[in-house]
Wavefront OBJ file of the C-alpha trace (Angstrom):
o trace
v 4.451 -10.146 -68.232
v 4.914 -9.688 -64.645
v 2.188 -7.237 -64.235
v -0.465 -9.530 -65.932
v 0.869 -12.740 -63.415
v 0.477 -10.738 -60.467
v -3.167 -9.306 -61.990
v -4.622 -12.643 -62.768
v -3.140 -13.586 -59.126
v -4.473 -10.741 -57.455
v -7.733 -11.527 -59.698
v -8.073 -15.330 -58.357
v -7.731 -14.627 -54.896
v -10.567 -11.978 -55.196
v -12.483 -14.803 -56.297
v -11.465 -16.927 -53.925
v -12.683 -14.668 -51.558
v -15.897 -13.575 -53.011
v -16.548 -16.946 -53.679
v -16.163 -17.752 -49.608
v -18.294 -14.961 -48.662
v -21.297 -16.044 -50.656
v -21.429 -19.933 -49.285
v -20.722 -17.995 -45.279
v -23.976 -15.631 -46.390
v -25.787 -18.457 -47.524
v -25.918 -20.229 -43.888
v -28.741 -18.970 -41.866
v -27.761 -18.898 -38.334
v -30.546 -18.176 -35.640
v -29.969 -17.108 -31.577
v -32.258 -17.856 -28.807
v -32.249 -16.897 -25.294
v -33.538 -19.860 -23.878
v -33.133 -17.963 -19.989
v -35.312 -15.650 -21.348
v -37.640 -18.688 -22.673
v -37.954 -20.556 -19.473
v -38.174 -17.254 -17.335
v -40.829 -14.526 -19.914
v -42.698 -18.060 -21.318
v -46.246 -18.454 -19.740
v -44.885 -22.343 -18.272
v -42.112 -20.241 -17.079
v -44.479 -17.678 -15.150
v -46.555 -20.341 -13.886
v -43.243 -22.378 -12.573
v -42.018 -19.316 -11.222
v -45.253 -18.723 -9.012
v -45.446 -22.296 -7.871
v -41.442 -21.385 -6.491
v -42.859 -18.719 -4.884
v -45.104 -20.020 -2.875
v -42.686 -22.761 -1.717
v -39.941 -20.419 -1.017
v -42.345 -18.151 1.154
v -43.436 -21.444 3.038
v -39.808 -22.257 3.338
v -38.795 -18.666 4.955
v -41.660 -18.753 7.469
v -40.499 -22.334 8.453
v -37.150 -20.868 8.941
v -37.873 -17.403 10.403
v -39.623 -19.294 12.973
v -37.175 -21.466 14.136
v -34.537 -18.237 13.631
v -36.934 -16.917 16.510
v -37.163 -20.172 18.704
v -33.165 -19.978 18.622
v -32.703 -16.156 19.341
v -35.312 -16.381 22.858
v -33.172 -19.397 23.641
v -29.903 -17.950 23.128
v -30.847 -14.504 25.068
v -32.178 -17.267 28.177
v -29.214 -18.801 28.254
v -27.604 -15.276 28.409
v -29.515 -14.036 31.245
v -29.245 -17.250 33.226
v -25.408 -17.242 32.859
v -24.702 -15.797 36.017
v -27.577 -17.579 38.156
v -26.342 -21.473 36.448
v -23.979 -23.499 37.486
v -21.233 -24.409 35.389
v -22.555 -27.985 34.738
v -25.738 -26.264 34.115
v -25.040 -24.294 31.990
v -22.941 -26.726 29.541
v -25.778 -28.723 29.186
v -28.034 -25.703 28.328
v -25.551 -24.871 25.692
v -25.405 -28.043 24.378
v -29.168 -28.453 24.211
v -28.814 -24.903 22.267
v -25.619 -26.295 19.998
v -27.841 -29.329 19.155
v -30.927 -27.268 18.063
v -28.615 -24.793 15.999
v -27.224 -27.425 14.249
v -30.991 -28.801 13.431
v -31.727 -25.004 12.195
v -28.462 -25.199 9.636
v -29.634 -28.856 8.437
v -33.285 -27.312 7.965
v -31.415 -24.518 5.936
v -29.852 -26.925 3.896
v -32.331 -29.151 3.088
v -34.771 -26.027 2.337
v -32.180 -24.973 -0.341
v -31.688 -28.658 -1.527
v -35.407 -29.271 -1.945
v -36.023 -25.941 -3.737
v -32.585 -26.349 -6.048
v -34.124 -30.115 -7.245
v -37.541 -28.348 -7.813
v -35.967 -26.149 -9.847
v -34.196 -28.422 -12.161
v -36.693 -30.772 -12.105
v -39.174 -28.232 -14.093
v -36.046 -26.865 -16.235
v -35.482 -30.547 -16.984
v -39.402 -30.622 -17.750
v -39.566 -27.600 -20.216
v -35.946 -27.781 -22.081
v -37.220 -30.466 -23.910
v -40.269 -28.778 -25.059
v -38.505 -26.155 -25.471
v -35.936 -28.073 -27.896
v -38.461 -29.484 -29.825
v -40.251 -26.432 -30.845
v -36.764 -24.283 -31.550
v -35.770 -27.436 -33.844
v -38.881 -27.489 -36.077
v -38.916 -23.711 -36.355
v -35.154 -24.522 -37.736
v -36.175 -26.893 -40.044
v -38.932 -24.577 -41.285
v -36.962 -21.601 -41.344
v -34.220 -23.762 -42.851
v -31.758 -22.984 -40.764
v -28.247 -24.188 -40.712
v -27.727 -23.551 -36.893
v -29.765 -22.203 -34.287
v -27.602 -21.116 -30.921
v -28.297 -20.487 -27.313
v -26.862 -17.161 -26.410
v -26.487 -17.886 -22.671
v -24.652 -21.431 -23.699
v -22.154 -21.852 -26.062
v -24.223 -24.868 -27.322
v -26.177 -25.498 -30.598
v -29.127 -26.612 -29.576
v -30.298 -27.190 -33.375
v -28.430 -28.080 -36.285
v -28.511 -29.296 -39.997
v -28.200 -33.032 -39.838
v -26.691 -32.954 -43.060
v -23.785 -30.785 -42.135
v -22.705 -32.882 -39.266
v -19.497 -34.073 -39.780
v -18.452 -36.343 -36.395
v -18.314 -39.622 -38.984
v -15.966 -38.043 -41.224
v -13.945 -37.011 -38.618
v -14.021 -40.575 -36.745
v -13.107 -42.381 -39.669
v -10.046 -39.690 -40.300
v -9.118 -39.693 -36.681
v -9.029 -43.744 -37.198
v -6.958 -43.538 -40.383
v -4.826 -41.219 -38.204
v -4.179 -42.929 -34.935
v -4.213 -46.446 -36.907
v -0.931 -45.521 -38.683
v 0.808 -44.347 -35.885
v -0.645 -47.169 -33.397
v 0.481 -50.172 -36.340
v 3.855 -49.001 -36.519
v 6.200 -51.766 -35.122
v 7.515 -50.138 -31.469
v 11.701 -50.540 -31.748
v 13.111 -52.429 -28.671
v 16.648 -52.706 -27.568
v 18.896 -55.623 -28.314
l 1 2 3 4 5 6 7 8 9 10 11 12 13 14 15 16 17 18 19 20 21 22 23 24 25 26 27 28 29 30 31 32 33 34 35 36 37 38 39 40 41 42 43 44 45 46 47 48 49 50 51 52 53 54 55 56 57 58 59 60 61 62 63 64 65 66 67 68 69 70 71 72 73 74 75 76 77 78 79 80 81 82 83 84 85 86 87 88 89 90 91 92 93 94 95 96 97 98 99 100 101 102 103 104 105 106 107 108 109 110 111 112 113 114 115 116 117 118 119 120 121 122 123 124 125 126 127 128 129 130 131 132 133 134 135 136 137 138 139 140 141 142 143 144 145 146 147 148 149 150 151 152 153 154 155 156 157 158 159 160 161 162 163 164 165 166 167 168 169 170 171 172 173 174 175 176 177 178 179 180 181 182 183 184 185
């Protein structure tokens, strides 16, 4: 008897089991790269080559003024011993003030070319999005995921389950949160 209890045991978990592995195999789950979108797409190359040409314009503008601050700094150098004191502080300061203007250049360089950047990511993830979600929908996908971003960036609508789980969070918290708090008499 025991040997038939424990079979018909062993017999519905296997069924369990096999029943669990054929609704996992029948979700279609898709990947994407979308790096490798914005970067290898031909918006991508084009975006990439109007960077270019603004970074390039950016290094000459700062190469230059790297220059302008190198022959002053070897001048003040050489004219160390010939200055005065006085003289020289205020050719140092004049060379502080116009280092500082380099490292603000610098910065602003990298600011302007960090918002151009995002501003054309910002442009193409959209169009991006919108094309990966009707492929999903004609592909019938359950999921489709971005390998470089732990994100689904397309989904079944049916399968969402954020109501359910707001209404049993509710249920949840509303039964602890209507319990009358015990005070001290």
């Amino acid at each position: 008897m025991k040997k038939h209890l424990t079979l018909a045991v062993l017999l519905a978990v296997a069924l369990v089991f096999a029943l669990s592995a054929s609704e996992a195999a029948a979700q279609k789950i898709g990947f994407i790269n979308m790096r490798v979108i914005l970067h290898d797409s031909e918006a991508g190359k084009k975006a990439q080559a109007e960077m270019k040409k603004v970074v390039e314009k950016k290094k000459a503008d700062i190469a230059k003024k790297e220059e302008e601050l190198r022959k002053l700094k070897d001048d003040l150098e050489k004219q160390k011993s010939v200055l005065t004191a006085e003289a020289y502080r205020d050719k140092e300061a004049s060379y502080q003030v116009k280092f500082r203007d380099y490292q603000r250049m610098v910065q602003d360089a990298n600011e302007e070319l960090a918002k151009k950047e995002q501003a054309i990511t910002a442009r193409m993830i959209p169009e991006v999005l919108k094309i990966v979600e009707e492929l999903g929908k004609k592909g019938n996908y359950d999921a489709i995921l971005d390998l470089n971003n732990p994100v689904i960036v397309y989904h079944d609508k049916e399968d969402n389950l954020t109501k359910k789980i707001i209404e049993e969070y509710n249920k949840s918290t509303g039964k602890s949160s209507s319990a009358p708090a015990k005070g001290k008499k």
